[in-house]
C-alpha positions as CSV (number, residue, x, y, z in Angstrom):
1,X,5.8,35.4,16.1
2,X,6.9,31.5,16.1
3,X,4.5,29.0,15.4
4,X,4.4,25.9,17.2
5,X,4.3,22.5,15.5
6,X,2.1,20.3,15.9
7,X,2.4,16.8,16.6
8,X,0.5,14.5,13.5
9,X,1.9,11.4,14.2
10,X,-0.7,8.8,15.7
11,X,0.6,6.8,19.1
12,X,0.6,3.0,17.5
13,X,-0.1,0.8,21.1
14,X,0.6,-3.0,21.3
15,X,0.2,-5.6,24.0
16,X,3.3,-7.7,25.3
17,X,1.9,-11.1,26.9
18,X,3.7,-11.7,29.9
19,X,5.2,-15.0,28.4
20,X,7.3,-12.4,26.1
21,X,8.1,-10.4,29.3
22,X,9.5,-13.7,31.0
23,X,11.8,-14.3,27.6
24,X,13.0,-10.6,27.9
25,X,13.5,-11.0,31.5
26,X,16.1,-13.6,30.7
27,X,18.1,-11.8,28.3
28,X,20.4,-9.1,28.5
29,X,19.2,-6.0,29.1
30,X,20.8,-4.5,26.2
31,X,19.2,-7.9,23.9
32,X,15.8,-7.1,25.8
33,X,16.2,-3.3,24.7
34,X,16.8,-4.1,21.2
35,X,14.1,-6.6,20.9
36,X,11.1,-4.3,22.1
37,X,13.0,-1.5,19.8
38,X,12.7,-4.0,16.8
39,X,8.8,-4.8,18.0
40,X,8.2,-0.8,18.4
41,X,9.3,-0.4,14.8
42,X,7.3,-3.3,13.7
43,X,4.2,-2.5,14.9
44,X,3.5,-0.3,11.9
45,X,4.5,-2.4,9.4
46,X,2.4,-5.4,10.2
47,X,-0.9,-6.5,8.7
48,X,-4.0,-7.0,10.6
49,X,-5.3,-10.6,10.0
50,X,-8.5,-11.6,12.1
51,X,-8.4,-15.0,13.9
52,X,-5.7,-15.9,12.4
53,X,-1.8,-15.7,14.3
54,X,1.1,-14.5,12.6
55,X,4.8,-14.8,13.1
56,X,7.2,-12.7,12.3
57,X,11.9,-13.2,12.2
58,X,14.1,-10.6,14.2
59,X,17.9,-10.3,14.6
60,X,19.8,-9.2,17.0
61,X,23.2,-8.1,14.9
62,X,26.7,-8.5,16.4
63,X,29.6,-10.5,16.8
64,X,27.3,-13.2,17.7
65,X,24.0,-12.8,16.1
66,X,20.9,-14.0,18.6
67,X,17.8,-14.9,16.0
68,X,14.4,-14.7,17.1
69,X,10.6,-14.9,16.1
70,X,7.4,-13.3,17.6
71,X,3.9,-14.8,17.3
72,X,1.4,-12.2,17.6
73,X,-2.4,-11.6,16.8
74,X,-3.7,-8.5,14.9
75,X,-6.9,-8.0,15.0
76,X,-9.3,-5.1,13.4
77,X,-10.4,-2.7,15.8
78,X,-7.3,-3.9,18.4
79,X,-3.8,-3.4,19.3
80,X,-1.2,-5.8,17.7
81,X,-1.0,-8.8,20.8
82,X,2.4,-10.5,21.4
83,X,2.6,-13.4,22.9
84,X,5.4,-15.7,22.0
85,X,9.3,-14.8,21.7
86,X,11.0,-17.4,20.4
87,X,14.7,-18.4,19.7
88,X,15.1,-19.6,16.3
89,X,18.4,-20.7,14.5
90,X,19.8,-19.0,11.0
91,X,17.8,-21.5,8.6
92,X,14.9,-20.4,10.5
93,X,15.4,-17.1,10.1
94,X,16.4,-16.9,6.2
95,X,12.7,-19.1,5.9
96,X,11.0,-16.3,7.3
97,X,13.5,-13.4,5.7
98,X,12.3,-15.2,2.0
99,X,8.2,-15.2,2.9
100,X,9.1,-11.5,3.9
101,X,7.9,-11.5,7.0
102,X,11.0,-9.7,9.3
103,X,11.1,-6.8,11.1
């Protein structure tokens, strides 16, 4: 007799203003692909911080690294609210990187 397993893992949502849809419409849709793979994986690793926003450094790795940054608000008791993507350059990117707050 086989068991089945069960799945334990809880769904993590999050909102994507449409401001952060409009960026992604404008890049690649491989870029755009990556990005909301980087946010999916973020979502869990983010701290809630009421009425406050947060921002947080991406990168897009290649030949020809694209940076980015997404300001989002996290709430208790609500999803994780995106509603700025942001192109940012390298310095950027390392400030963020050193007040640990990547994906």
């Amino acid at each position: 007799m086989d068991l089945l397993q069960k799945y334990t893992k809880d769904e993590t949502f999050y909102e994507l203003d449409e401001a952060v849809l409009l960026t992604l419409d404008h890049m690649s849709p491989l870029q755009s692909s990556r990005v909301i793979m980087q946010i999916q994986r973020a979502v869990d690793k983010i701290q809630r911080k009421n009425h406050r926003s947060q921002i947080i450094g991406g990168v897009l790795r290649g030949r020809d690294p694209v940076f980015f940054a997404l300001r989002f608000i996290y709430e208790e008791n609500d999803a994780p609210y995106f509603f700025q993507l942001l192109s940012i350059t390298s310095d950027e990117y390392l400030d963020l990187y050193n007040q640990n707050k990547i994906i």
